[in-house]
ZADRENBA-329736 format. One record per residue (C-alpha): residue in three letters; x, y, z. Coordinates in nm, 2 decimals. Each point is the difference from the previous one (the first is absolute). Example, Ala and Ser with C-alpha at 12.3 -4.5 7.8 and 13.67 -1.06 7.14 Angstrom:
BEGIN
<'ALA' <1.23 -0.45 0.78>>
<'SER' <0.14 0.34 -0.07>>
***
This chain:
BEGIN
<'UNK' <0.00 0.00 0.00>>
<'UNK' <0.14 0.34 -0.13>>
<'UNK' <-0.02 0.28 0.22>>
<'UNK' <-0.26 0.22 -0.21>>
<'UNK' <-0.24 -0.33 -0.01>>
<'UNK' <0.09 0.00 0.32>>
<'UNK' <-0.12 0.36 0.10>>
<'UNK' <-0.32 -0.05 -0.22>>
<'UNK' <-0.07 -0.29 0.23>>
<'UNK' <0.07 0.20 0.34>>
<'UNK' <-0.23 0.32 -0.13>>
<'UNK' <-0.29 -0.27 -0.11>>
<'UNK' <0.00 -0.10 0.31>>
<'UNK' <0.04 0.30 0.18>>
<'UNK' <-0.30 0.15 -0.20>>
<'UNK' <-0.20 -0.28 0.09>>
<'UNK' <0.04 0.00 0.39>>
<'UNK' <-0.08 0.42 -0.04>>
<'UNK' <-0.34 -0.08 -0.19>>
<'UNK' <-0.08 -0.28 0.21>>
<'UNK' <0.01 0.25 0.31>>
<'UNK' <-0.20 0.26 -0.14>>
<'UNK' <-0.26 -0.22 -0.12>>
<'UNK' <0.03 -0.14 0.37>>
<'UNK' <-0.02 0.35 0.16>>
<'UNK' <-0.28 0.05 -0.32>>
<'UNK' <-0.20 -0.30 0.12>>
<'UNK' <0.02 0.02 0.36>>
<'UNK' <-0.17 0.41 0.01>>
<'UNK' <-0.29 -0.16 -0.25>>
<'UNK' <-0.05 -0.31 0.25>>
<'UNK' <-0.01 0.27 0.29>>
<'UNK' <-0.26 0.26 -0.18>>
<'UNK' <-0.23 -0.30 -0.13>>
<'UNK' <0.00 -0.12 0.39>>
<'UNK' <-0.05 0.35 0.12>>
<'UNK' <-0.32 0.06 -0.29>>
<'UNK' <-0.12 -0.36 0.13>>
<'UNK' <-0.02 0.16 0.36>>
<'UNK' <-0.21 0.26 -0.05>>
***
């Protein structure tokens, strides 16, 4: 493995953990508005 296949690998990866937390952090605050609409 070459070092710019490499760095293409690291940054996939990287990118992927980042939009895996916002779309954590994303589906958490709908979870928590649907539960507080449910309430009332």
């Amino acid at each position: 493995m070459t070092y710019l296949t490499a760095l293409i690998v690291a940054s996939l990866i990287l990118m992927v953990i980042v939009l895996w937390s916002i779309a954590e952090l994303v589906f958490e605050s709908r979870k928590e508005k649907s539960l507080n609409s449910k309430r009332v």
